[in-house]
C-alpha positions in Angstrom: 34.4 35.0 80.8 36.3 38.3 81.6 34.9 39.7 78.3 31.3 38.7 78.3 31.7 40.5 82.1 33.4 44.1 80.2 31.1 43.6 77.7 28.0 43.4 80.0 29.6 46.5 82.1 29.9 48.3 78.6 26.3 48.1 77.5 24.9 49.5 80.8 27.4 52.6 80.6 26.3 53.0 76.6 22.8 51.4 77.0 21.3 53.4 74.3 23.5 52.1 71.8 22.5 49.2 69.3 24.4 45.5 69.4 26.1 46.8 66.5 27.4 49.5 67.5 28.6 47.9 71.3 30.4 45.4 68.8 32.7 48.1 67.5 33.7 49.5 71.3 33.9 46.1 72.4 37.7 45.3 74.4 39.3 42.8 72.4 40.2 39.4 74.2 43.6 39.5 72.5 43.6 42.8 75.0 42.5 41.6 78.3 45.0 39.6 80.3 43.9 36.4 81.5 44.4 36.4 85.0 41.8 33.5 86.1 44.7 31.4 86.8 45.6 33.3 90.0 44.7 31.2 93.3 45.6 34.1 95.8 44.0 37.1 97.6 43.2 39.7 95.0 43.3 42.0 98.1 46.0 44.4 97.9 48.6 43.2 100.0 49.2 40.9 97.3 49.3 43.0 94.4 53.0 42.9 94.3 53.3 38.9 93.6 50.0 39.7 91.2 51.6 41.3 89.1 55.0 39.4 88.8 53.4 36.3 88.3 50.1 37.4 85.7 52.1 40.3 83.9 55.8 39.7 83.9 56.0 42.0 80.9 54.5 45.1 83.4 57.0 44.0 86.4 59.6 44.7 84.0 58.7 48.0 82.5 57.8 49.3 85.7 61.6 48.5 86.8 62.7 50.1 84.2 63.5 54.2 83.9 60.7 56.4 82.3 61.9 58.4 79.3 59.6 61.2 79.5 57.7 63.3 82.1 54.0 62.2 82.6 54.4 59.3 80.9 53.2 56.1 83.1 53.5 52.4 82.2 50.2 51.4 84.4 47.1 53.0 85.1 46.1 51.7 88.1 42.0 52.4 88.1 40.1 52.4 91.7 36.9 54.0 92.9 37.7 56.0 95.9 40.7 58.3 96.9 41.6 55.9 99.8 41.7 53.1 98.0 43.9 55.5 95.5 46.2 56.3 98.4 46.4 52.7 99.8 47.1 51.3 95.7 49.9 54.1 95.4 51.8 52.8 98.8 52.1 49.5 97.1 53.0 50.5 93.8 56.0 52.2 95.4 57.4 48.7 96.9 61.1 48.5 95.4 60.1 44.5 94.0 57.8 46.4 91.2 60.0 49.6 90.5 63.9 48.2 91.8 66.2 51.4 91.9 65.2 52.7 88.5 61.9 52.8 88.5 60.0 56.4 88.3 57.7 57.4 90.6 53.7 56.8 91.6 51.4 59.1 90.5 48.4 59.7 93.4 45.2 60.9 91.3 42.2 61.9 92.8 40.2 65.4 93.6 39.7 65.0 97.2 41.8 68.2 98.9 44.3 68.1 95.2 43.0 70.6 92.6 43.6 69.8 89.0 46.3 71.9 88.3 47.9 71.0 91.0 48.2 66.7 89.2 49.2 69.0 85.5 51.9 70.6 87.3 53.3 67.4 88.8 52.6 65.4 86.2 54.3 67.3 83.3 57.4 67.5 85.7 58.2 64.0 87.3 59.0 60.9 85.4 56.6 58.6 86.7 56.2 54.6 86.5 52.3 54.3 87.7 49.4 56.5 88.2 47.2 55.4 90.6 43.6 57.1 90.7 40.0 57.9 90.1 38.6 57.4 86.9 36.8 60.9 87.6 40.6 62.6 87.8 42.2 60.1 85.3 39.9 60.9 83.2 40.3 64.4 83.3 44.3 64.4 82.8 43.4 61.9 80.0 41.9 64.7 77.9 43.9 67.0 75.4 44.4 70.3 74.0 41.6 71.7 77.1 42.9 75.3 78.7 41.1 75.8 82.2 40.5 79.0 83.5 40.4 78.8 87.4 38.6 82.0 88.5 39.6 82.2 92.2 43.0 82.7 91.1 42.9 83.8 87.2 45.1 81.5 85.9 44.9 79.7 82.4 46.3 76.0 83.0 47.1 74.2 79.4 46.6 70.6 80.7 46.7 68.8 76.8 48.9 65.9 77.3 49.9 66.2 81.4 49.1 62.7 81.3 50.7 61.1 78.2 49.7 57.6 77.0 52.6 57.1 74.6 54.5 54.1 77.3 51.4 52.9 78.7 50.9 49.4 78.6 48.7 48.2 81.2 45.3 49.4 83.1 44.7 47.5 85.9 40.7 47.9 87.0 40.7 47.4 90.9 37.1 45.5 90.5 37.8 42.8 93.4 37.5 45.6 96.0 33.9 46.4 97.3 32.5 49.4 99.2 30.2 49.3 102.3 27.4 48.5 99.9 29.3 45.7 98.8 29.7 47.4 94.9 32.8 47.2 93.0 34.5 49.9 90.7 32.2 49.0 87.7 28.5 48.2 90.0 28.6 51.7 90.7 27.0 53.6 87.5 28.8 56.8 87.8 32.4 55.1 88.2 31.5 52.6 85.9 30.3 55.6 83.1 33.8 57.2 83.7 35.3 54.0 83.1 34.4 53.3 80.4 33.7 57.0 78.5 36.7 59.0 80.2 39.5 56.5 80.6 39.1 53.6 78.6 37.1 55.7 76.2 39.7 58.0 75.8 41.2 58.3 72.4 44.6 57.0 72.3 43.7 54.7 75.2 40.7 53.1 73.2 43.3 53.5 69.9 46.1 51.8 72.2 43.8 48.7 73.1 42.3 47.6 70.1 45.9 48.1 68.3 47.0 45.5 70.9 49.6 48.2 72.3 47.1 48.2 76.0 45.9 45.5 77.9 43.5 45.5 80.7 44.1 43.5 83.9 41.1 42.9 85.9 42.4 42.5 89.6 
């Protein structure tokens, strides 16, 4: 069920393509967790005992010390900065991260300019990112120099957000807007979604090796 519902999402983001070729994008099952089991609010406030009780294995990284600097266990993917913001305050509860845990990434564009994330990122040891898939997206991308006229600076952002300990992307799709649309109802989220973050190299690499697996909250 979860992967005829990607799948459908897929082929309206890449609607031009053939069957074929959806076939060889197409998420694995093996690389979606099966959280249909779950009888409780998929509302936030339960996210903490959401993931302790689906993905044991992510409680347990995230509790553990990150080894390198932009480097996050999770990907937590939502469609607007306050749902960012309010995702990123749970994150940081102590059950998910304990006393070693690193820190919570906030990504989105609203009043935070890009290098402002590259600078952070390749700095702090961090556990979770929590963001747009418009910002993700763009961290996400390698061996790009931005030149940012208003203040003539080159900013190197290839690998500010590493994907070497990531093991989980939780989609936020149980959340709707006033228009009652998730994350992936929404064509241009649902485009970045799939082309920008998913799509991206090592992440796409990372899922169909088995290495990534997608959570659909």
């Amino acid at each position: 069920m979860l992967v005829d519902y990607l799948s459908s999402m897929q082929a309206k983001t890449f609607s031009k393509m053939s069957g074929i070729e959806l076939a060889d994008i197409q998420i694995p099952e093996s690389s979606i967790v099966d959280s249909t089991l779950w009888n409780g609010s998929r509302n936030l406030d339960q996210l903490v005992d959401f993931i302790t009780k689906m993905v044991p294995t992510l409680r347990t990284r995230l509790a553990q010390r990150p080894k390198h600097n932009g480097a996050p266990t999770l990907l937590f993917v939502a469609g607007a900065a306050l749902r960012v913001a309010d995702a990123t305050r749970i994150l940081k509860d102590k059950r998910l991260r304990g006393d070693k845990g690193g820190e919570v990434a906030k990504l989105f564009a609203k009043h935070i300019k890009l290098e402002e994330h590259v600078t952070y990122l390749k700095r702090t040891k961090i556990a979770a990112a929590a963001g747009t898939p418009g910002r993700l997206g763009k961290l996400l991308e390698n061996g790009k120099v931005i030149c940012f006229k208003e203040s003539l600076v080159l900013i190197n952002f290839a690998d500010a957000l590493q994907t070497t300990a990531l093991t989980h992307i939780i989609l936020d799709i149980s959340y709707r807007d006033t228009k009652k649309r998730n994350l992936l109802d929404i064509p241009e989220t649902r485009d970045e979604v799939f082309k920008t973050v998913i799509g991206a190299p090592k992440v796409l690499q990372g899922i169909r090796q088995g290495k990534i697996q997608l959570v659909l909250l």
